[in-house]
C-alpha positions, -999 to 999 in steps of 0.1 A, spaced: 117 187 50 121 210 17 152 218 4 165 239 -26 199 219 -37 211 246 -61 207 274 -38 220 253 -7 189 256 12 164 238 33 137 241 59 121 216 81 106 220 116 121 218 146 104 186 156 116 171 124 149 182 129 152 166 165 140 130 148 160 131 122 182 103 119 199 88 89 194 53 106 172 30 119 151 39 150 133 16 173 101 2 165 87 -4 196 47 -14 206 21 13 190 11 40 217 12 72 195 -21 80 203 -25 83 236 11 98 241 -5 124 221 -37 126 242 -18 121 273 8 150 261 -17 174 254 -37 171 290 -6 174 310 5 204 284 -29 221 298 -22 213 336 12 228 335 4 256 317 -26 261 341 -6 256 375 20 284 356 -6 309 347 -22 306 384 12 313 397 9 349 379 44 340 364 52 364 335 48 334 311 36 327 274 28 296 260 30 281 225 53 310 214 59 302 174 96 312 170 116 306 133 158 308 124 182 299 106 213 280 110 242 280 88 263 246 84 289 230 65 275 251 35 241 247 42 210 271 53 188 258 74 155 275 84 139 255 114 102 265 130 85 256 161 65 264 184 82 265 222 61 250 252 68 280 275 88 311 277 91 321 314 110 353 318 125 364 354 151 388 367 163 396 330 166 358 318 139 338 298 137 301 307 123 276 276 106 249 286 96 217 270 76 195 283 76 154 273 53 126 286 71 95 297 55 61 308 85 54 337 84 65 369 100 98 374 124 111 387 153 87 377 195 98 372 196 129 350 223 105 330 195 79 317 173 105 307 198 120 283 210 84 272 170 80 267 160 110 247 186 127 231 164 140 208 146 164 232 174 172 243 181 185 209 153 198 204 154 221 234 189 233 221 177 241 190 154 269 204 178 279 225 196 292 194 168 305 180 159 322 207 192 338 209 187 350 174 154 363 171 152 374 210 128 370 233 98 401 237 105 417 269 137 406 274 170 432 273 193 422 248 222 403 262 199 388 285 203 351 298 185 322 279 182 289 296 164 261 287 148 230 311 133 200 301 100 188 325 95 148 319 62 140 332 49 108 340 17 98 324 -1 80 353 8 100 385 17 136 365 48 133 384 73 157 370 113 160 371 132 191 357 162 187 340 180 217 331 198 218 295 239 218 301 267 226 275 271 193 272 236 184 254 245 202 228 265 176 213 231 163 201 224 193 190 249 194 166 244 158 157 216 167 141 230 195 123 254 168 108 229 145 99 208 166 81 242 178 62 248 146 53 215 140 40 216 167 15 248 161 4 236 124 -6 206 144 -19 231 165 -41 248 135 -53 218 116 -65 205 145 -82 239 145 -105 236 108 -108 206 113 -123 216 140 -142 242 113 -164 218 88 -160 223 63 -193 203 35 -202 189 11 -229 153 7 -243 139 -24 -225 130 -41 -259 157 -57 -282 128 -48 -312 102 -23 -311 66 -42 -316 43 -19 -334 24 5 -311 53 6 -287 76 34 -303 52 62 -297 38 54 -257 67 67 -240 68 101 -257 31 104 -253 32 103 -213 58 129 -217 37 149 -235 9 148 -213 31 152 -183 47 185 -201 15 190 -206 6 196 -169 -20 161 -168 -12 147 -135 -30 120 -139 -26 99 -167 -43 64 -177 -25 42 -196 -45 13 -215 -23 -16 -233 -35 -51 -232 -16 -80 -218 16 -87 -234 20 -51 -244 52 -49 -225 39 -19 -208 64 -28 -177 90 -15 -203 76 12 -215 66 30 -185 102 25 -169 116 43 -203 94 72 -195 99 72 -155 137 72 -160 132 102 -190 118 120 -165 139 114 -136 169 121 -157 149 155 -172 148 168 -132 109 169 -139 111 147 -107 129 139 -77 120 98 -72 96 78 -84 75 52 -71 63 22 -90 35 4 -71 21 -31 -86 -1 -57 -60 18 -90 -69 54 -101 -57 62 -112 -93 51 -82 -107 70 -64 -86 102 -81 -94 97 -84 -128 97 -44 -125 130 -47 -104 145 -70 -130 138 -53 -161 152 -19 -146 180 -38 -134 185 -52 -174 179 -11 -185 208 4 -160 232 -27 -159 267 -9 -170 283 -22 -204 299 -10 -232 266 6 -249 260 27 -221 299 41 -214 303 63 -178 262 71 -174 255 69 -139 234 37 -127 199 46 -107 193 38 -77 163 13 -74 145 -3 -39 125 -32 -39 105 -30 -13 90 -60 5 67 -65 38 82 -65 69 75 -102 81 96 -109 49 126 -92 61 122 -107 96 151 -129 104 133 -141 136 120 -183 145 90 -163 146 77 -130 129 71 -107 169 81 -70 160 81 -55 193 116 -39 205 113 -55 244 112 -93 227 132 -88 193 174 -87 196 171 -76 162 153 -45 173 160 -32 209 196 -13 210 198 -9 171 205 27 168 237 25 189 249 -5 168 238 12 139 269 34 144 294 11 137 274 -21 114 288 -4 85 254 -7 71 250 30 56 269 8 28 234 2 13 229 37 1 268 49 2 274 22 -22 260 25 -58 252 -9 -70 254 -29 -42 232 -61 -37 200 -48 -19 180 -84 -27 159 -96 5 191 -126 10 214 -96 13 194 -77 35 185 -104 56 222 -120 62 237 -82 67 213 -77 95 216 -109 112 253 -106 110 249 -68 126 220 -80 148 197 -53 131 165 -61 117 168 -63 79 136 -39 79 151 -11 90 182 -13 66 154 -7 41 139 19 61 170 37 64 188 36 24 152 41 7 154 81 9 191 77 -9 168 56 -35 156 72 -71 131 44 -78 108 31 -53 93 -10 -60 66 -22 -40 27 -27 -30 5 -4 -29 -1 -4 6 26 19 10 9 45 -8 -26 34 4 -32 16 31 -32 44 67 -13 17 86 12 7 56 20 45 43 44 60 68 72 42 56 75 60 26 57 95 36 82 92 67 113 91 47 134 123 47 131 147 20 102 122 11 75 156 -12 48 137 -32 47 170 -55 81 167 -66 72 124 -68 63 104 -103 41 78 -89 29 46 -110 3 27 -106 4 -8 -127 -28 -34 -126 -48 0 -112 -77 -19 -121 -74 -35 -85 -66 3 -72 -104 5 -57 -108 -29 -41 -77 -25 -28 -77 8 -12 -106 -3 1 -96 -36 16 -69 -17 37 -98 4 53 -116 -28 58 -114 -48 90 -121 -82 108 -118 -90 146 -126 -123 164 -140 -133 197 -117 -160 201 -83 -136 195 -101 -113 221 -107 -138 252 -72 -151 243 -59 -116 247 -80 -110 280 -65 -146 297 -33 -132 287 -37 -98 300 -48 -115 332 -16 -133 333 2 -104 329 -17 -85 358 -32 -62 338 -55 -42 352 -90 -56 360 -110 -37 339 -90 -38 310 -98 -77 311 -133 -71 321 -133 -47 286 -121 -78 259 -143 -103 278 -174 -78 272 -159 -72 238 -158 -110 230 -192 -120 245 -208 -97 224 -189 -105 191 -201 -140 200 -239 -133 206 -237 -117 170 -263 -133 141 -242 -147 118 -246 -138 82 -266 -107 89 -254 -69 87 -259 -57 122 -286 -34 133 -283 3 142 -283 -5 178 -259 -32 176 -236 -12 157 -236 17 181 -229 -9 209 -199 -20 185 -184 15 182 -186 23 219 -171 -12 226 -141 -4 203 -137 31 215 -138 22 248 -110 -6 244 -89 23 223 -93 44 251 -84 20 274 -50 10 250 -43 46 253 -45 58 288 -30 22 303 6 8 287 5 -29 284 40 -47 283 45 -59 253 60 -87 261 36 -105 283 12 -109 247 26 -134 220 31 -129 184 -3 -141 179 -23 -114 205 1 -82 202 -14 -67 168 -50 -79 182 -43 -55 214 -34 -28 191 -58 -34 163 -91 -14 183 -72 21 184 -59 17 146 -100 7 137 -111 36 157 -86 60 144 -98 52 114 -137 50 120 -129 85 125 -135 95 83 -171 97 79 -169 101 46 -160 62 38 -194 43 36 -190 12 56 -206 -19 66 -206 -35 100 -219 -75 99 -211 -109 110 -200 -132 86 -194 -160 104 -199 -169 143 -174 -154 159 -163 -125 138 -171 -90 131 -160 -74 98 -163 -39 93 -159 -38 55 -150 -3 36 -174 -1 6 -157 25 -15 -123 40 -9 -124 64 -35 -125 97 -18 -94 80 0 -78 68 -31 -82 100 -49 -67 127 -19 -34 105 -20 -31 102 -54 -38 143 -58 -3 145 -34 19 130 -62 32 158 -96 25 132 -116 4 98 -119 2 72 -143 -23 46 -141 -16 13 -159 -40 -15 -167 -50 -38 -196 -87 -35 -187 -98 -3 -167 -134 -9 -181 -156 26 -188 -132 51 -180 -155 78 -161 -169 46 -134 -129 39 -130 -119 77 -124 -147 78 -101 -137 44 -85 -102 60 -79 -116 94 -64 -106 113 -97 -127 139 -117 -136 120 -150 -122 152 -170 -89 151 -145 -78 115 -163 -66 117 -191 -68 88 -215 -42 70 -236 -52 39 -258 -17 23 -267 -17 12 -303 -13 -24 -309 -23 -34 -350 -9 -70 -337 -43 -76 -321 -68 -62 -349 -85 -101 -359 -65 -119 -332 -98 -127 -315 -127 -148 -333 -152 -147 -309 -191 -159 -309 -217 -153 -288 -238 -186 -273 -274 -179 -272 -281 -212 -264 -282 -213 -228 -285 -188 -197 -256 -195 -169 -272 -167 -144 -275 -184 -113 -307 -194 -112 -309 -215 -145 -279 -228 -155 -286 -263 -140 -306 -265 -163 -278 -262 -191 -254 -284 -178 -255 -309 -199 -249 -287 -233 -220 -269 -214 -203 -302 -211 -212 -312 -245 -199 -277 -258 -167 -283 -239 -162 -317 -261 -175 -300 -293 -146 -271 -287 -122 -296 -280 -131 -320 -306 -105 -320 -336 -77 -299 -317 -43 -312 -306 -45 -288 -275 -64 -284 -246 -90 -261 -244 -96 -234 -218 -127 -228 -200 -134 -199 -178 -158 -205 -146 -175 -176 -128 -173 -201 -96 -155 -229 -85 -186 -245 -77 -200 -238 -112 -165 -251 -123 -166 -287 -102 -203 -288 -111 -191 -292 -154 -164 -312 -140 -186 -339 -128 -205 -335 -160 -179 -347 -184 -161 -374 -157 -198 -387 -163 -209 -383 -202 -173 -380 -220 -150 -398 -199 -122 -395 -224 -116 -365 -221 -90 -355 -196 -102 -322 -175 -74 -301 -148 -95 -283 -124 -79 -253 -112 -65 -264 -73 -79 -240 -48 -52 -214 -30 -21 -219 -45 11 -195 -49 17 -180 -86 52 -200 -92 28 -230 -80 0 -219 -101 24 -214 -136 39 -245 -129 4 -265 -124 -8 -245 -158 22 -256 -176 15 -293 -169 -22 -295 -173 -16 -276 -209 6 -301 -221 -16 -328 -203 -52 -323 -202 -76 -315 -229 -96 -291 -210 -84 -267 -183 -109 -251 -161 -100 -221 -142 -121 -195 -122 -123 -161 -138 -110 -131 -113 -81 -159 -96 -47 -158 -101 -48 -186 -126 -70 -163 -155 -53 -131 -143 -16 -142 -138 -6 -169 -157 11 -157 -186 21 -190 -206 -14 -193 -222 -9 -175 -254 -2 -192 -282 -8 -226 -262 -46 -222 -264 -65 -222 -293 -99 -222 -286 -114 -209 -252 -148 -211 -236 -163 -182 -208 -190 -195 -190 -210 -164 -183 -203 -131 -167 -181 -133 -136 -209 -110 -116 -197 -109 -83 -215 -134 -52 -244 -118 -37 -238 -112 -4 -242 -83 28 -216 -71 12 -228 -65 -21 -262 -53 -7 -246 -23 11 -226 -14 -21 -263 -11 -42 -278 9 -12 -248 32 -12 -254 41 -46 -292 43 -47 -293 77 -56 -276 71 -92 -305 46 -100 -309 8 -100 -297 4 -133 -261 25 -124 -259 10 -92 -263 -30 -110 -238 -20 -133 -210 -2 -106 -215 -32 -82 -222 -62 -108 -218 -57 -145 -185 -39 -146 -167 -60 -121 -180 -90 -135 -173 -81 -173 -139 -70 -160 -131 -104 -151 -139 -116 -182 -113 -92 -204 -90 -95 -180 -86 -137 -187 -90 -131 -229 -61 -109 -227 -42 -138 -217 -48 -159 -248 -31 -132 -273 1 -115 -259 24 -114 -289 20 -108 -323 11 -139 -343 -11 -156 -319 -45 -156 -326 -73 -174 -297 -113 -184 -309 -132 -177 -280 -170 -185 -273 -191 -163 -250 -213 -191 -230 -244 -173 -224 -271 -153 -237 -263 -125 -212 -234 -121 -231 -255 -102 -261 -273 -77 -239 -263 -44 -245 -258 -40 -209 -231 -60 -208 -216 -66 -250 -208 -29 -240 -181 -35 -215 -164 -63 -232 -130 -45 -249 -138 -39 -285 -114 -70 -298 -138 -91 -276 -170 -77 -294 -188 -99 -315 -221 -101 -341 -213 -132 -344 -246 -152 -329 -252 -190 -321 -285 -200 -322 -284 -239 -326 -258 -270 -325 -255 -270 -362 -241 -232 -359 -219 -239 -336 -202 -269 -354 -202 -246 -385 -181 -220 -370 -163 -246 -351 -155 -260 -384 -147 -226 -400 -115 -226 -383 
């Protein structure tokens, strides 16, 4: 839909119109794509068995109109089915697939599908106002609806009464409604007030916020944003989102960031920015969404989202009516926090999910991952919300260093032999048809006989993509109750037609291999042509991060034209000498030699923490390396009390184990590239002296392989650095910015390894972490040691 508030007008197609509904729908099994392919063959049949009748007929007749109500113009366009004309009347005909058996009471199927019902009486209208070539003026327009079912091609006509147009006009009033809301949140914005986010400016902050307006009025739609860790970026990009919002340069805005705290910190401090009080008098509050995954919302024993096994699901848009839960976006300032959600839909027996699906298009701020920008199976539920344009849409991106690994990772895909026989016995139970088992019993027998480890061969993966179209076509053209699978199978059955829907993008470079017996992973190695046509969509993009590394390989990582991004360094003096750092030439941590080393890297852990009353933080490229130095000092300085980083903990876990092993422990070794040298925030000022233990290149794998030979054509050298030396180096600033957030602090860091003073990679450390500071011997180090 497109609309024009000030001039009352709006246009949207007559598909659209028919779904449009300002409340939850029902989210039954997946079968989109072969209702499609299904629609479109018995589309041909009919309008074959009509032309050899030598009816006057046309087909796919493109007809457009407007309708005028309660004060608003609508334009809707379509394109009708058929238009037979006879004895000076015109019939319309739609026709709509349907998986029951036909014919059934004429009552159920308008109960059923009242929207085709008003779809059909929406070009009866049109009809009636444009006419119909050929026939007189005046004449008779009548409109049928043919149901077809899908396996026979059994067809029952039902022919449109004055009655169905009550869902006609539904519609109408629906899409009224929605535009008036529309109309209200634009003069919300409009007296939008609200505070800075900081109670004192730190230097460097007071000029970011009108430089991203700038570069916005500018006409840069895509904008990156460089402040280090503890810049307080968070606040400053909200300042300028709601500027901008308020300004009508925008309609909504969408603030993407890939962790759960990050994304409520982002909720919180616009909460703190908005909250009413006496500074901010009668400004209007905005209207914020926080967004979380659906399994989060679910208020189900266990998480089964299918419509024929979920209370919570099947029947919701009649109770929808009177739940009283349009509250959520009538309601200015009402609690939308998961607990809310969660209690209002079990007490209305809707699922929570789709309260947020409903009230986010009422929403001026949009909070969540950014699969719901990125991710093909994620991104419907915002580019499915009415009056959802990404041109009129200010989109952030926070952390968009993770951007490309993650935009890839939602292309990426791994499926199981064990999951498929389990689905095959259970498709057998549910007297499925034969060869439908027959299909994931092949399927898993060959996912078994696979060579573990190993990329597979051409051969093998052409067998592979015929195997997974073949079980997508099967999906398609034979329904499967979706109750007969459990919450385990049902996304399993499903999961060949989404990978084969998306196999269908030749331009992604991919890799097809076997990790592990068992399992096939088809791994997306660069997203970036992905990436970059949604982030073209939005009218404006701003790209946060503390380290983005060499700004033309991250444009090109995000599927942007270098000169397309512009570049904005925020100012922070604070940080200028924070960092004394030293390079250690005395040992090489690559892979291959730093067994050798061992012993000095435990004796350099002592030496750092020798003389200091706090613990010392060493960074690990591996938690092997890490429990390797571990042993180490357990074994030549036993004092000394070491907390190795725990393996697959939650952040709250993780801060709360950091906390104790600072106050604790004299060393604390963590893995560079985890949560704990990424997330943790509580390390400035509580560290003094920190040691990295080489570049964090990345494991060398199939994976990795495929990624060089995908870029052979730049060169060895470009490729190393794409696949290895940025990643790895990125790794590395992203854990040092976590020792200096504030002014004040100040952090004395030693490099580990002599890699660290090849150009190659002394390039990509951030210029605070550059160093011609050089330690050749034992006696150097103690002397800078003892400098401090």
């Amino acid at each position: 839909m497109q609309f024009d508030l000030d001039r009352r007008l709006a246009s949207l197609s007559v598909g659209e119109f028919s779904d449009f509904t300002l409340g939850p729908r029902g989210s039954g099994a997946s079968g989109g794509l072969w209702r499609a392919q299904l629609g479109t063959h018995w589309h041909l049949q009919l309008r074959g068995q009509m032309e050899d009748s030598g009816s006057d007929a046309a087909f796919e007749v493109p007809i457009t109109g407007t309708v005028l109500h309660k004060g608003w113009v609508l334009t809707l366009t379509g394109r009708i089915d058929q238009i037979v004309r006879e004895q000076g009347r015109a019939t319309l005909r739609e026709i709509k697939t349907v998986t029951r058996p036909v014919p059934v009471p004429e009552d159920e199927l308008r109960a059923d599908y009242p929207e085709y019902f008003a779809q059909l009486s929406a070009y009866v209208d049109l009809a009636a106002e444009a006419g119909i070539e050929g026939l007189p003026k005046g004449g008779e327009i009548r409109g049928e609806l043919v149901f077809v079912e899908t396996d026979s091609g059994l067809a029952q006509t039902v022919s449109l009464e004055a009655a169905d147009r009550g869902a006609y006009r539904e519609r109408l009033d629906r899409v009224a409604e929605f535009l008036d809301l529309r109309l209200r949140a634009r003069e919300r914005m409009r007296g939008l007030r609200f505070r800075s986010p900081f109670a004192e400016l730190r230097p460097g902050q007071e000029t970011v916020a009108a430089e991203l307006r700038t570069a916005v009025r500018a006409g840069r739609s895509a904008i990156l944003l460089e402040a280090p860790t503890g810049f307080g970026k968070t606040g400053v990009l909200l300042e300028f989102v709601l500027g901008e919002l308020r300004e009508g340069h925008f309609d909504r805005a969408l603030y993407l960031t890939g962790k759960s705290t990050g994304q409520i910190q982002v909720a919180a401090t616009l909460a703190a920015m908005t909250a009413g009080g006496p500074d901010l008098g009668d400004g209007a509050p905005v209207a914020a969404w926080l967004v979380r995954n659906k399994a989060e919302h679910c208020v189900n024993t266990v998480f089964r989202c299918v419509k024929e096994v979920c209370p919570y699901l099947d029947g919701i848009e009649e109770r929808w009516r009177s739940s009283g839960l349009a509250r959520f976006y009538l309601i200015d300032n009402l609690p939308r926090d998961l607990a809310s959600l969660r209690a209002a839909g079990f007490a209305a027996r809707i699922c929570p999910y789709e309260i947020t699906r409903a009230a986010l298009a009422f929403n001026d701020v949009w909070i969540g991952d950014y699969n719901y920008v990125f991710s093909p199976e994620s991104s419907s539920l915002f580019s499915e919300r009415p009056g959802f344009e990404p041109g009129r849409t200010l989109l952030v991106v926070d952390e968009a260093h993770n951007l490309p690994s993650r935009a890839a990772d939602a292309r990426s895909h791994s499926l199981f032999s064990g999951e498929a026989r389990e689905l095959a016995d259970a498709l057998r139970r549910a007297r499925a048809p034969a060869r439908i088992v027959s299909d994931w019993e092949g399927w898993a027998a060959f996912v078994d006989g696979l060579d573990a480890g190993h990329p597979l061969a051409p051969e093998l993966e052409a067998e592979a993509r015929s195997f997974l179209a073949n079980l997508a076509e099967k999906t398609a053209s034979v329904p499967v109750d979706p109750a007969a699978l459990d919450s385990r199978l049902a996304p399993a059955y499903w999961q060949a037609a989404t990978v084969a829907a998306q196999l269908e993008d030749a331009d992604l470079p991919r890799l097809w291999w076997c990790p592990r017996a068992g399992e096939i992973a088809i791994t997306c190695l660069d997203a970036a042509t992905a990436a970059g046509a949604s982030l073209r969509e939005f009218g404006g993009v701003v790209l946060a991060t503390a380290t983005p590394g060499p700004i033309d390989a991250f444009a090109v990582a995000c599927g942007l034209e270098p000169a397309a991004l512009l570049h904005l360094r925020a100012a922070t003096p604070w940080r200028e000498g924070a960092y004394d750092v030293a390079v250690d030439l005395r040992v090489d941590t690559s892979f291959q030699a730093r067994m050798r080393h061992v012993p000095v890297t435990g004796a350099t852990v002592a030496a750092l923490r020798s003389g200091q009353n706090r613990a010392v933080a060493v960074f690990f490229p591996s938690f092997a390396y890490a429990e390797e130095i571990a042993r180490e000092m357990n074994g030549s300085f036993p004092d000394l009390r070491v907390a190795l980083q725990p393996r697959r903990r939650e952040l709250s876990a993780q801060a709360a184990w950091v906390a104790e092993a600072v106050a604790g422990a004299d060393a604390l070794f963590l893995v560079l590239g985890s949560g704990f040298a990424e997330g943790i925030d509580i390390l400035g000022d509580r560290i003094g002296r920190a040691m990295v233990v080489g570049p964090a290149l990345p494991e060398v794998n199939p994976v990795q392989r495929a990624k060089l030979a995908s870029l052979g054509k730049a060169g060895r050298e470009a490729a190393f650095e794409r696949v290895y030396r940025i990643p790895g180096m990125q790794k590395v600033n992203q854990a040092l910015g976590r020792l200096v957030r504030a002014p004040g602090q100040k952090a004395r860091v030693l490099l580990h390894c002599r890699r660290f003073a090849e150009p190659g990679y002394a390039r990509l450390l951030a210029p605070e972490y550059q160093s011609a500071r050089r330690i050749l011997d034992d006696g150097e180090l103690r002397a800078w040691l003892d400098a401090s």
